[in-house]
C-alpha positions in Angstrom: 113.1 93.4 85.8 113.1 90.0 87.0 109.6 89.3 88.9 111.9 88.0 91.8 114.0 91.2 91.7 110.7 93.2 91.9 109.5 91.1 94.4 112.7 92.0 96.6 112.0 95.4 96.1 108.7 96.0 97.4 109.7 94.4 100.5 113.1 96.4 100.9 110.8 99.6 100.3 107.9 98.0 102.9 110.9 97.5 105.7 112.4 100.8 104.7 108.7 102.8 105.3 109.1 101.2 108.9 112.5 101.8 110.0 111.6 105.4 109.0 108.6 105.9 110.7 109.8 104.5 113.6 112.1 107.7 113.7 109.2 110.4 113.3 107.6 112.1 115.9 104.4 110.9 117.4 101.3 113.0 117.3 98.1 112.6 116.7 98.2 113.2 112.9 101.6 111.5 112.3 100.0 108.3 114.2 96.9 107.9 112.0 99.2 108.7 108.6 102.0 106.1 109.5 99.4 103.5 110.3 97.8 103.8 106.8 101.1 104.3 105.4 102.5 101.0 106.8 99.1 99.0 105.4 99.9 100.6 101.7 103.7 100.1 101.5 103.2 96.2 102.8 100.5 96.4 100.4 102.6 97.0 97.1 104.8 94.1 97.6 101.7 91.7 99.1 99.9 92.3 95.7 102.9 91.9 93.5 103.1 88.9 94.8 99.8 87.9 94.6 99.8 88.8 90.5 102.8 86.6 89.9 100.3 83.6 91.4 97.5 84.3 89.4 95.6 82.4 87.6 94.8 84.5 84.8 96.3 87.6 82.6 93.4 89.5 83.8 93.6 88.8 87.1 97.2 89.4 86.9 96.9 93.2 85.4 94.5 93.8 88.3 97.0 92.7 91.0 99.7 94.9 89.7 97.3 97.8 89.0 96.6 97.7 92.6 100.2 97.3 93.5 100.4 100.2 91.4 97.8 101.8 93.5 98.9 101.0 96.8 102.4 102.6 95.4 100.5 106.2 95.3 98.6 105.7 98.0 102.2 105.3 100.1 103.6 108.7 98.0 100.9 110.4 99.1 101.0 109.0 102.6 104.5 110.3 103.0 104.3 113.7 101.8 101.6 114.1 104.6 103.8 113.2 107.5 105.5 115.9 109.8 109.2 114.4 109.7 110.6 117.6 111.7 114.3 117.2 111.2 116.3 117.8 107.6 117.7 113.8 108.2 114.4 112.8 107.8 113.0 115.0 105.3 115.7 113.2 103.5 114.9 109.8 103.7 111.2 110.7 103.2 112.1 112.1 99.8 114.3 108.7 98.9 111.4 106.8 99.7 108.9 108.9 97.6 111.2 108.7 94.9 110.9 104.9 95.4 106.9 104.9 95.7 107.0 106.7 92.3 109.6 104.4 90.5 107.7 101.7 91.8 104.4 103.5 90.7 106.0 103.8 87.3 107.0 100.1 87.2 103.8 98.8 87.5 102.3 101.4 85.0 104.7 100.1 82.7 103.7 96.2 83.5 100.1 96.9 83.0 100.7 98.7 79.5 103.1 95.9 78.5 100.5 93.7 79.4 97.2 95.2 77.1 
C-alpha cells in the first residue's frame, strides 16, 4: 500500500472506533475501556504518521512497531467492551477485523524492513 493510503486508513479506523463507542452503553467498565480504547486507535494512525517522518530506518521500524502495537492494544480493547445489542456486536467484530489487518500490515512493514 501506498503510505498515503495507509495513512487514510488509520484515521478512517480511529473515527470509526468513536462513532461506535459513542453508541455503547455507559458503565463503569465500558467508560474506562473506551477511554483507553480511543487513546490506542488515534494512536495507530498518530505513529504511522510519525514513521513516515523519520529520520532514520531505525527510527522508522520503531514507529510502525508501535503502530503495530497500538493496533493490538485497540483489538484487545474491543473484545473487552459490553456492546449489548447484536448491531453492535457487529460493528465491533468489523472493527477487530480491522485492528488485526492493520496489526498484520505493520508486521509485514517491519519484516520487509529487516
Amino acid at each position: 500500500m501506498k503510505q498515503y493510503d495507509l495513512e487514510e486508513r488509520t484515521l478512517i479506523f480511529a473515527k470509526e472506533v468513536r462513532k461506535f463507542v459513542k453508541k455503547l452503553p455507559r458503565n463503569l467498565a465500558n467508560m474506562e475501556d473506551i477511554r483507553q480504547l480511543i487513546r490506542s486507535s488515534g494512536s495507530v494512525g498518530a505513529n504511522y504518521i510519525e514513521a513516515n517522518e523519520s529520520l532514520s530506518k531505525k527510527d522508522f521500524v520503531m514507529r510502525v512497531k508501535i503502530s503495530r502495537k497500538e493496533a493490538k492494544e485497540s483489538r484487545y480493547w474491543l473484545k473487552l467492551l459490553e456492546t449489548g445489542s447484536d448491531n453492535l456486536e457487529t460493528q465491533r467484530n468489523k472493527l477487530i477485523i480491522e485492528a488485526t489487518e492493520l496489526m498484520k500490515i505493520f508486521g509485514s512493514i517491519v519484516e520487509k524492513s529487516k
